[in-house]
Chimera marker file (.cmm) of the C-alpha trace (Angstrom):
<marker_set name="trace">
<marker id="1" x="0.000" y="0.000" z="0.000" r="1" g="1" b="0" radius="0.5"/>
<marker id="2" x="1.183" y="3.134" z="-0.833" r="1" g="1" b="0" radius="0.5"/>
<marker id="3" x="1.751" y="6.130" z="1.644" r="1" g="1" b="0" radius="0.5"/>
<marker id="4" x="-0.377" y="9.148" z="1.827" r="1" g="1" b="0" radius="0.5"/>
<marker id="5" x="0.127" y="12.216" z="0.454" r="1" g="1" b="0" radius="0.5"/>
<marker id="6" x="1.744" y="14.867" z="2.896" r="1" g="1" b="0" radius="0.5"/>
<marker id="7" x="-0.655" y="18.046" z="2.454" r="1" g="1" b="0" radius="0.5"/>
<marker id="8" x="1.533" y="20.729" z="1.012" r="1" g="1" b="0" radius="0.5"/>
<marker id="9" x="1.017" y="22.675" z="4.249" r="1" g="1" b="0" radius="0.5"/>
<marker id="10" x="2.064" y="20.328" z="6.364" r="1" g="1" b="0" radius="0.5"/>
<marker id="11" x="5.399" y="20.192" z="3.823" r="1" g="1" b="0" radius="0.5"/>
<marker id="12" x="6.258" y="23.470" z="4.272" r="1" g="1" b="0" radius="0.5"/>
<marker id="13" x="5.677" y="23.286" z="7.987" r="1" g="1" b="0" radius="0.5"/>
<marker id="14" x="8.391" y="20.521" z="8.409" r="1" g="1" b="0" radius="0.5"/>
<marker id="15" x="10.370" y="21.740" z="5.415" r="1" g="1" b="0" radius="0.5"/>
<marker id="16" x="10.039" y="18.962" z="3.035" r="1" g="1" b="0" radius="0.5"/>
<marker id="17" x="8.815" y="21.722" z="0.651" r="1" g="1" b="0" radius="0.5"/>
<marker id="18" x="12.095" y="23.213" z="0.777" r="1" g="1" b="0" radius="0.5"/>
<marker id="19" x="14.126" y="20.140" z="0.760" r="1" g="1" b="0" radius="0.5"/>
<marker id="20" x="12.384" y="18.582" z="-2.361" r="1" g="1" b="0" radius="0.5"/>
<marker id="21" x="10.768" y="21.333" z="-3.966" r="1" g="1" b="0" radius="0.5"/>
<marker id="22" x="10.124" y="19.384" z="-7.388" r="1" g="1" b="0" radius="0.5"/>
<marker id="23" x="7.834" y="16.848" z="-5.228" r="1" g="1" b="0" radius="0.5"/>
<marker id="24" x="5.371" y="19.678" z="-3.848" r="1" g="1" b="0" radius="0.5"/>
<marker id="25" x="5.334" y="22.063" z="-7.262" r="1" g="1" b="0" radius="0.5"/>
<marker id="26" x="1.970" y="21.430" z="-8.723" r="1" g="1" b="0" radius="0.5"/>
<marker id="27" x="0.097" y="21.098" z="-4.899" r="1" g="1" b="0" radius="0.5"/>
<marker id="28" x="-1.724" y="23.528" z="-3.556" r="1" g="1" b="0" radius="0.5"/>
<marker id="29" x="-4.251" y="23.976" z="-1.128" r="1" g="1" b="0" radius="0.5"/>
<marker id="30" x="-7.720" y="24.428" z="-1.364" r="1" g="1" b="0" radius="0.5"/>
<marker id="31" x="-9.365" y="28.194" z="-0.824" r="1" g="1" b="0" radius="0.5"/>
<marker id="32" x="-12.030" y="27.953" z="1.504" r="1" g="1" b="0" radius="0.5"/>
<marker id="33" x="-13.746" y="30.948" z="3.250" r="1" g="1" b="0" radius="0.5"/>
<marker id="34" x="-14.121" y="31.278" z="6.929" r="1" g="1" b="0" radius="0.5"/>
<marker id="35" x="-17.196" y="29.011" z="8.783" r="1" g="1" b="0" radius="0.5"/>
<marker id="36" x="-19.716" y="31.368" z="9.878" r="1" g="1" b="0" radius="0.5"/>
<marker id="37" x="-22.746" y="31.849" z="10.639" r="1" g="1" b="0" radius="0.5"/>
<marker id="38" x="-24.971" y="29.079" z="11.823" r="1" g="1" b="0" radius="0.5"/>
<marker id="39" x="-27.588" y="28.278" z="9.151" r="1" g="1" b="0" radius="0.5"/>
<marker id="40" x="-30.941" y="28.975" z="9.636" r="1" g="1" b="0" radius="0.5"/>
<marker id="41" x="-32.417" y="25.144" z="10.125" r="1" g="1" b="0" radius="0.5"/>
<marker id="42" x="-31.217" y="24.804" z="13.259" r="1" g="1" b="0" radius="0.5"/>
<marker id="43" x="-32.666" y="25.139" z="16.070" r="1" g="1" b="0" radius="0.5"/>
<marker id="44" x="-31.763" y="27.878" z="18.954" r="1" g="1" b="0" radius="0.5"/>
<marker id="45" x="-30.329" y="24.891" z="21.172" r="1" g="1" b="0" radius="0.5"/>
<marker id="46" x="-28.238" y="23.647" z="18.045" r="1" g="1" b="0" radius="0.5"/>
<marker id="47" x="-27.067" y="27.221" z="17.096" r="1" g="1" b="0" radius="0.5"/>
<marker id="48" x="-25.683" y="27.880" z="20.192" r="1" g="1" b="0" radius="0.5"/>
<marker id="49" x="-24.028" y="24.237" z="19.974" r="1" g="1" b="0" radius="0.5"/>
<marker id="50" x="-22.697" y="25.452" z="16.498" r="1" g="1" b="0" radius="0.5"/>
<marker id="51" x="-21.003" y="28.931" z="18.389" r="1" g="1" b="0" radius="0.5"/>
<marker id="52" x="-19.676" y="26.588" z="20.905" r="1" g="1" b="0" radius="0.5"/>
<marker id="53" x="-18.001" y="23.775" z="18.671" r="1" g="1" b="0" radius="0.5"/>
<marker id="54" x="-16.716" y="27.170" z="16.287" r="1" g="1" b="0" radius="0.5"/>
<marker id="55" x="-15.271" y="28.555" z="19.604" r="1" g="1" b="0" radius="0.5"/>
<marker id="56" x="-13.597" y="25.609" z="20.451" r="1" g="1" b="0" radius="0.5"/>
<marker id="57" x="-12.671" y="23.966" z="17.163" r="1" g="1" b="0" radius="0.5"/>
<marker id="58" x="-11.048" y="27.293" z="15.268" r="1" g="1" b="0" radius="0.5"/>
<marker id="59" x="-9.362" y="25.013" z="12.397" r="1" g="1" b="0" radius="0.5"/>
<marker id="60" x="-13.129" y="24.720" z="10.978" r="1" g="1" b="0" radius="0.5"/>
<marker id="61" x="-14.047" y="26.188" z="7.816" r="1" g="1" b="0" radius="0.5"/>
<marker id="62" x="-17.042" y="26.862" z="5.324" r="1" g="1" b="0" radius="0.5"/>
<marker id="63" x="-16.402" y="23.357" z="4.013" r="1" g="1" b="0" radius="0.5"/>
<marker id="64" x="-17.551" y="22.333" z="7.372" r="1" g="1" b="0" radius="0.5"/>
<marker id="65" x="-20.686" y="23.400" z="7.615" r="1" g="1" b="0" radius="0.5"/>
<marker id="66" x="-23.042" y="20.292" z="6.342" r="1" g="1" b="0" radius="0.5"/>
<marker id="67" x="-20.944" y="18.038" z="8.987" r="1" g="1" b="0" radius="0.5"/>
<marker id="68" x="-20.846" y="20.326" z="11.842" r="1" g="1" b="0" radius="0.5"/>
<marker id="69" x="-24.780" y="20.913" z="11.551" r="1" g="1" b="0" radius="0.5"/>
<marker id="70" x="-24.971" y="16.905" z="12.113" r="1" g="1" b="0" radius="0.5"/>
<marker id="71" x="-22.916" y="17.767" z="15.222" r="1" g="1" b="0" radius="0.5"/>
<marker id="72" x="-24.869" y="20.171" z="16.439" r="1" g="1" b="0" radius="0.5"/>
<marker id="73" x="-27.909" y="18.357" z="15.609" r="1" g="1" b="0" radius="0.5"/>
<marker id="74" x="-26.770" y="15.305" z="17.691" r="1" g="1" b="0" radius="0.5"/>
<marker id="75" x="-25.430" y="17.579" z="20.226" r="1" g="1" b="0" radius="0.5"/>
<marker id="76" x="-29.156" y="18.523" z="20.768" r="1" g="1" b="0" radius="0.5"/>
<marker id="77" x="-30.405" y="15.030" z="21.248" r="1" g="1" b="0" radius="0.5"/>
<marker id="78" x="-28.109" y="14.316" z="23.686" r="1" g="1" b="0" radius="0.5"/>
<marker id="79" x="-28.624" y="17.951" z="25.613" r="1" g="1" b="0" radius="0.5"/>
<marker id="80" x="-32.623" y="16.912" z="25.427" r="1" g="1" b="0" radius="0.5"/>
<marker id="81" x="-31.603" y="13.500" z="26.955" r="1" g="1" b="0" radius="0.5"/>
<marker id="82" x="-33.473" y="11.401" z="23.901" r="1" g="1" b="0" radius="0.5"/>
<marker id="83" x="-30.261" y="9.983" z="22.914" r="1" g="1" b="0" radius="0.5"/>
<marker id="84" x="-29.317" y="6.199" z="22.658" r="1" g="1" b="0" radius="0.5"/>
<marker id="85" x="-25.799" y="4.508" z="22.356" r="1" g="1" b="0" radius="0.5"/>
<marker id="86" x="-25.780" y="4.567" z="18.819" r="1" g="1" b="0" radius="0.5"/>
<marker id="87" x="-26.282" y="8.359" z="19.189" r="1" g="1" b="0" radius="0.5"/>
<marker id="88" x="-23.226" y="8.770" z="21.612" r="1" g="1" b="0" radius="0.5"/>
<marker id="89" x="-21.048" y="6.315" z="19.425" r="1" g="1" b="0" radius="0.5"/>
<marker id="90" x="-21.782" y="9.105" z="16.279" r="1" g="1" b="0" radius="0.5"/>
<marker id="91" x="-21.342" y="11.925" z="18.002" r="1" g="1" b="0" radius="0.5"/>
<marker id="92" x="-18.139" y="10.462" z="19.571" r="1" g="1" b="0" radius="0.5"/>
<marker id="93" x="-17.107" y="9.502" z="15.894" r="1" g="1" b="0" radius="0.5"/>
<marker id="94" x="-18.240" y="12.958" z="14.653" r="1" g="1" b="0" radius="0.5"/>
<marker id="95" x="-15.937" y="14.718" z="17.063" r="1" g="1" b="0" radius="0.5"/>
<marker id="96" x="-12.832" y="12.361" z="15.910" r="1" g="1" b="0" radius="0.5"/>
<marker id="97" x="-13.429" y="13.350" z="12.651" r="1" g="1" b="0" radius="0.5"/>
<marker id="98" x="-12.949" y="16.753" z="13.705" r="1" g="1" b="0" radius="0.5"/>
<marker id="99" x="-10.251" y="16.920" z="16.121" r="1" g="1" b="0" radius="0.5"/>
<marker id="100" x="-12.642" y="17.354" z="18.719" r="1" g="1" b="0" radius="0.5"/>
<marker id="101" x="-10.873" y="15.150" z="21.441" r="1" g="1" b="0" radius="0.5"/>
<marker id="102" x="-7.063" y="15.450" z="22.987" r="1" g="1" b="0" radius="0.5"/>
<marker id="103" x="-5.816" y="12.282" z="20.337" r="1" g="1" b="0" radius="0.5"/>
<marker id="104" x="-6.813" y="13.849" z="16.875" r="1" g="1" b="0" radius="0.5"/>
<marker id="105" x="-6.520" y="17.185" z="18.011" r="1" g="1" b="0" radius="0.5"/>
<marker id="106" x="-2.723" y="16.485" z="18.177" r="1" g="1" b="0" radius="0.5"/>
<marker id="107" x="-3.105" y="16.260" z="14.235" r="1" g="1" b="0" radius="0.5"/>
<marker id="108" x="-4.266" y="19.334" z="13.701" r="1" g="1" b="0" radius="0.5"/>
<marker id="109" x="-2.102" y="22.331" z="12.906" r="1" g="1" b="0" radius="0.5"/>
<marker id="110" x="-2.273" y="24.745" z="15.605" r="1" g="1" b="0" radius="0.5"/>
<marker id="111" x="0.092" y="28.057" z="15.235" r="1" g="1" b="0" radius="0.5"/>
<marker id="112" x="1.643" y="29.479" z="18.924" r="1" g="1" b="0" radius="0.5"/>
<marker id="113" x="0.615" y="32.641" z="19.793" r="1" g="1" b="0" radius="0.5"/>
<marker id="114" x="3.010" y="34.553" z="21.376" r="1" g="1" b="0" radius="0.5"/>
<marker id="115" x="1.402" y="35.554" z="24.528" r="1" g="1" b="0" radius="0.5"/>
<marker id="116" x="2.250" y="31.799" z="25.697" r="1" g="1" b="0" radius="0.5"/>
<marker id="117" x="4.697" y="32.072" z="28.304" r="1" g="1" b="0" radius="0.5"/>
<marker id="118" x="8.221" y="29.439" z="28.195" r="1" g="1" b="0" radius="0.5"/>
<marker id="119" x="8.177" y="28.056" z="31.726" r="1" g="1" b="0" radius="0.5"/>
<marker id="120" x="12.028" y="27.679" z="31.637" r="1" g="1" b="0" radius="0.5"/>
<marker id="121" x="12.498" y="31.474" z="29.967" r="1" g="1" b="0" radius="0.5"/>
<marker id="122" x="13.730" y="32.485" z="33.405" r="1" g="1" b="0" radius="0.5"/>
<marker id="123" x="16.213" y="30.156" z="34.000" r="1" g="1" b="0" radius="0.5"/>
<marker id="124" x="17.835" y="31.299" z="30.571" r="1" g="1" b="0" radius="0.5"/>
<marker id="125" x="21.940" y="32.390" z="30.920" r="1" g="1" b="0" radius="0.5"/>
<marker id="126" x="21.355" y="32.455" z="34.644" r="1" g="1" b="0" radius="0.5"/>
<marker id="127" x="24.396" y="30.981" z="37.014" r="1" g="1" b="0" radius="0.5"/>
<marker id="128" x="23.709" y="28.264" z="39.693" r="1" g="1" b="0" radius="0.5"/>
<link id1="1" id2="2" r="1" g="1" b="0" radius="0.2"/>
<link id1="2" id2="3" r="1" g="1" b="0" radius="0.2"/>
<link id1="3" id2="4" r="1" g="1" b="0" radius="0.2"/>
<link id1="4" id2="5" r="1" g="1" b="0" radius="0.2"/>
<link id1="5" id2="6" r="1" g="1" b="0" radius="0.2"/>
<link id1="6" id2="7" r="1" g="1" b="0" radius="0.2"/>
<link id1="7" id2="8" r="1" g="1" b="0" radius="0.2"/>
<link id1="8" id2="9" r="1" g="1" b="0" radius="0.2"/>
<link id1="9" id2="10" r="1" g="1" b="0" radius="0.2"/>
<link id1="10" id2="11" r="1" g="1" b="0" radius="0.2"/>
<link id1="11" id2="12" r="1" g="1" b="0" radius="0.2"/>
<link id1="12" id2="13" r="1" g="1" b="0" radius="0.2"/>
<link id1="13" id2="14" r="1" g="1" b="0" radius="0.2"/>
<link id1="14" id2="15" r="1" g="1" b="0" radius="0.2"/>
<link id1="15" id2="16" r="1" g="1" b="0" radius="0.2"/>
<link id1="16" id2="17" r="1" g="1" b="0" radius="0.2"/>
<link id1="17" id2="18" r="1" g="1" b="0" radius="0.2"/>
<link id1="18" id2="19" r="1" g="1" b="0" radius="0.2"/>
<link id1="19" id2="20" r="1" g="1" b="0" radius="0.2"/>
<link id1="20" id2="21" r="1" g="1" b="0" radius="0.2"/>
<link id1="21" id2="22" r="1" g="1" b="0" radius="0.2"/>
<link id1="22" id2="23" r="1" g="1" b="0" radius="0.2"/>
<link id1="23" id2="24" r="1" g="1" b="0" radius="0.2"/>
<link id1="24" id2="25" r="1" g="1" b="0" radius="0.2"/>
<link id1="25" id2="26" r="1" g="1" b="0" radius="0.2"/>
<link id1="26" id2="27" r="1" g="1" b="0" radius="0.2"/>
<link id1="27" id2="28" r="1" g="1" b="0" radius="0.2"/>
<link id1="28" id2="29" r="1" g="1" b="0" radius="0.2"/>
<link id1="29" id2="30" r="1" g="1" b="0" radius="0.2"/>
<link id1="30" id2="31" r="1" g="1" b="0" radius="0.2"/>
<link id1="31" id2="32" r="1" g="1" b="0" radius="0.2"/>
<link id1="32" id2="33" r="1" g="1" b="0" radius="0.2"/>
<link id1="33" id2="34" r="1" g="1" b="0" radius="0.2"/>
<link id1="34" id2="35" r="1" g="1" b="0" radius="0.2"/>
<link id1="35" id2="36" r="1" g="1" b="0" radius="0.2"/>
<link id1="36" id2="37" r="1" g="1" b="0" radius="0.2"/>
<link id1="37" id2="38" r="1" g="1" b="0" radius="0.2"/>
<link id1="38" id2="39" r="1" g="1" b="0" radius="0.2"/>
<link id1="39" id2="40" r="1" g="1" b="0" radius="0.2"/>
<link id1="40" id2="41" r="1" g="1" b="0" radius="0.2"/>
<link id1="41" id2="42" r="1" g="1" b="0" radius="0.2"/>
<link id1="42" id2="43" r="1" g="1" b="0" radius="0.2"/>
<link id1="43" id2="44" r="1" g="1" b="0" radius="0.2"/>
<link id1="44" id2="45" r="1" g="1" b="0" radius="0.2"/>
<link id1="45" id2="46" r="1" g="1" b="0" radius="0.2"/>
<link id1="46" id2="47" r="1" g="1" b="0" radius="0.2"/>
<link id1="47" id2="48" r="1" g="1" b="0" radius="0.2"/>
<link id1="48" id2="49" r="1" g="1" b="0" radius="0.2"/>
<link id1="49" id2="50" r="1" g="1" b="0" radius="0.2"/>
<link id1="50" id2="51" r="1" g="1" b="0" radius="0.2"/>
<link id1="51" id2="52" r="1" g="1" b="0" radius="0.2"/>
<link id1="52" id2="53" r="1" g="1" b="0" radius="0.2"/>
<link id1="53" id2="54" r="1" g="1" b="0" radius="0.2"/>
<link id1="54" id2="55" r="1" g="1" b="0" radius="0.2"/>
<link id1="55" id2="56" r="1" g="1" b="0" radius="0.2"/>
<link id1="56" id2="57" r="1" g="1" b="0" radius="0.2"/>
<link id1="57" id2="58" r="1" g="1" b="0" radius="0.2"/>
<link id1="58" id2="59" r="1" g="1" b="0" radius="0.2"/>
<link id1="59" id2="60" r="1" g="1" b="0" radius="0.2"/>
<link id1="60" id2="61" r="1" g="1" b="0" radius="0.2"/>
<link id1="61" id2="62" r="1" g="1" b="0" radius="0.2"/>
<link id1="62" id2="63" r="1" g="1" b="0" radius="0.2"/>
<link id1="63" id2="64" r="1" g="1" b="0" radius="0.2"/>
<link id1="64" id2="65" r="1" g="1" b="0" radius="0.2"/>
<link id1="65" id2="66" r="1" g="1" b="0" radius="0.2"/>
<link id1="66" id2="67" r="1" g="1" b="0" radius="0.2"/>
<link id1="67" id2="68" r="1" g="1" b="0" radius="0.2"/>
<link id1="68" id2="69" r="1" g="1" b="0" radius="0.2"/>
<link id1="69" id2="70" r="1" g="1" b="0" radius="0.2"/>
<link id1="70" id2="71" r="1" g="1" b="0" radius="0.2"/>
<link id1="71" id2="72" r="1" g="1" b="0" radius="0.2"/>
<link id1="72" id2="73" r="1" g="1" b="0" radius="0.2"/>
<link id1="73" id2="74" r="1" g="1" b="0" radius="0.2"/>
<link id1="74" id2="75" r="1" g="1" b="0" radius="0.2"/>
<link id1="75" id2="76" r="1" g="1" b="0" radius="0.2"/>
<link id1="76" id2="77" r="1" g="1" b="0" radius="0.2"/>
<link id1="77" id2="78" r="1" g="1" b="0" radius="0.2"/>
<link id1="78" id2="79" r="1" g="1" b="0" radius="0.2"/>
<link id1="79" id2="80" r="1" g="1" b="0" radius="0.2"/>
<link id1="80" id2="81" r="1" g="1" b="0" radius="0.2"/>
<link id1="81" id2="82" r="1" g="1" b="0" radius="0.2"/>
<link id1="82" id2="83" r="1" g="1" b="0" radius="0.2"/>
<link id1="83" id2="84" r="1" g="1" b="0" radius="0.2"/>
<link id1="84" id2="85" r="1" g="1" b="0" radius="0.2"/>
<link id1="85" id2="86" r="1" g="1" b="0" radius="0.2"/>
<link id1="86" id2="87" r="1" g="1" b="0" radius="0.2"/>
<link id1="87" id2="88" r="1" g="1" b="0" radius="0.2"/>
<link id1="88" id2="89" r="1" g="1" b="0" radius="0.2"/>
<link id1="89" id2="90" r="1" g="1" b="0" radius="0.2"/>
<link id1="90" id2="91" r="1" g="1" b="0" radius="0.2"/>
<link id1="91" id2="92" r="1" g="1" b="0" radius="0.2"/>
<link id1="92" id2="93" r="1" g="1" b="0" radius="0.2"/>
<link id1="93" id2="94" r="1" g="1" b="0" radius="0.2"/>
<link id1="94" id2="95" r="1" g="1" b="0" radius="0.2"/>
<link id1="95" id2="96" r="1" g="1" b="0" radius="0.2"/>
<link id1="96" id2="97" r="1" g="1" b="0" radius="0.2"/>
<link id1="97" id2="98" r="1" g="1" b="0" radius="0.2"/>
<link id1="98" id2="99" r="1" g="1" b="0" radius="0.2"/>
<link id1="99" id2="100" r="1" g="1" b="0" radius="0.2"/>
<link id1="100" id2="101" r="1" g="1" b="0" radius="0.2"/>
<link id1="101" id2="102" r="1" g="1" b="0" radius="0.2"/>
<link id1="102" id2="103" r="1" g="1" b="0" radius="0.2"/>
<link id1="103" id2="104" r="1" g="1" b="0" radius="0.2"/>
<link id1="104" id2="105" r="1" g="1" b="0" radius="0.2"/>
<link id1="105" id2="106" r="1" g="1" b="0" radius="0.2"/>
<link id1="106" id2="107" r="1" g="1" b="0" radius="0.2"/>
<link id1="107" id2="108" r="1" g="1" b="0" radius="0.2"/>
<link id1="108" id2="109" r="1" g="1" b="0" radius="0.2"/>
<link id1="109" id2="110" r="1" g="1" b="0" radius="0.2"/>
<link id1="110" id2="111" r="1" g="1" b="0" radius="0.2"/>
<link id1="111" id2="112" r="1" g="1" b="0" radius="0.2"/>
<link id1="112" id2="113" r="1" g="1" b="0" radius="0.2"/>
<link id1="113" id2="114" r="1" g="1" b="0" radius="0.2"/>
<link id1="114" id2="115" r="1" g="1" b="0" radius="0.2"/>
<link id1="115" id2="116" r="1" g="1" b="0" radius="0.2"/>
<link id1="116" id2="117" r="1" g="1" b="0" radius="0.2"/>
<link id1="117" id2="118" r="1" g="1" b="0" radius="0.2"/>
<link id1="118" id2="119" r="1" g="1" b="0" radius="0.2"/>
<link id1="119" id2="120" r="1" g="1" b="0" radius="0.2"/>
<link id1="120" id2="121" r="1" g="1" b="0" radius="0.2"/>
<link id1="121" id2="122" r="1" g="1" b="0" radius="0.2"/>
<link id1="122" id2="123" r="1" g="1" b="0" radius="0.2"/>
<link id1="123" id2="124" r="1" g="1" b="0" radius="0.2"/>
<link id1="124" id2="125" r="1" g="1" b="0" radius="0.2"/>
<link id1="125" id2="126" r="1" g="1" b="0" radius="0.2"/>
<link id1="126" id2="127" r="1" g="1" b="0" radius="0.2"/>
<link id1="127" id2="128" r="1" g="1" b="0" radius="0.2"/>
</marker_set>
């Protein structure tokens, strides 16, 4: 089986890109436009799951709109209490999908800012 592709931003994170520029010429990555807006279907319970999971899950875009309103819409059954196992196991799957838990979150590209503070920047060129 062969490998996967490596996502041309994910190349020119790690430097591949630059290392074997011939390999990544003709990628590039897809335009997509910011998520917005929850569409009008929902409901107000599943709207305000929509702001939350947008809140939480920044990475999303408009191409994730159809799935995340099956999230939200799940999110709602399980909020009203009407949900069975099969409806936990899909929402659980749902969320995996999305880097929604601590394991494929670690998969997802997510830039420093830099108000994070180094916990070792104090002990930096000091003597013992």
């Amino acid at each position: 089986m062969a490998r996967p592709r490596t996502p041309l931003g994910k190349a020119e994170l790690t430097g591949a890109a630059a290392k074997d520029p011939q390999r990544f010429r003709d990628r590039s990555e897809p335009a997509s436009e910011p998520l917005g807006s929850p569409p009008a279907y929902l409901s107000a319970e599943a709207k305000t799951a929509w702001r939350e999971f947008a809140a939480e899950w920044p990475w999303l875009t408009r191409s994730d709109r159809k799935a995340l309103g099956v999230i939200c819409l799940l999110w709602e059954v399980i909020e009203r209490g009407d949900a069975g196992v099969n409806e936990f196991k899909e929402f659980r799957l749902q969320c995996s999908a999305f880097g929604g838990n601590p394991t494929t979150r670690t998969k997802i590209y997510q830039p420093k800012t830099d108000d994070e503070d180094d916990p070792f920047a104090g002990f930096e060129g000091k003597p013992n």
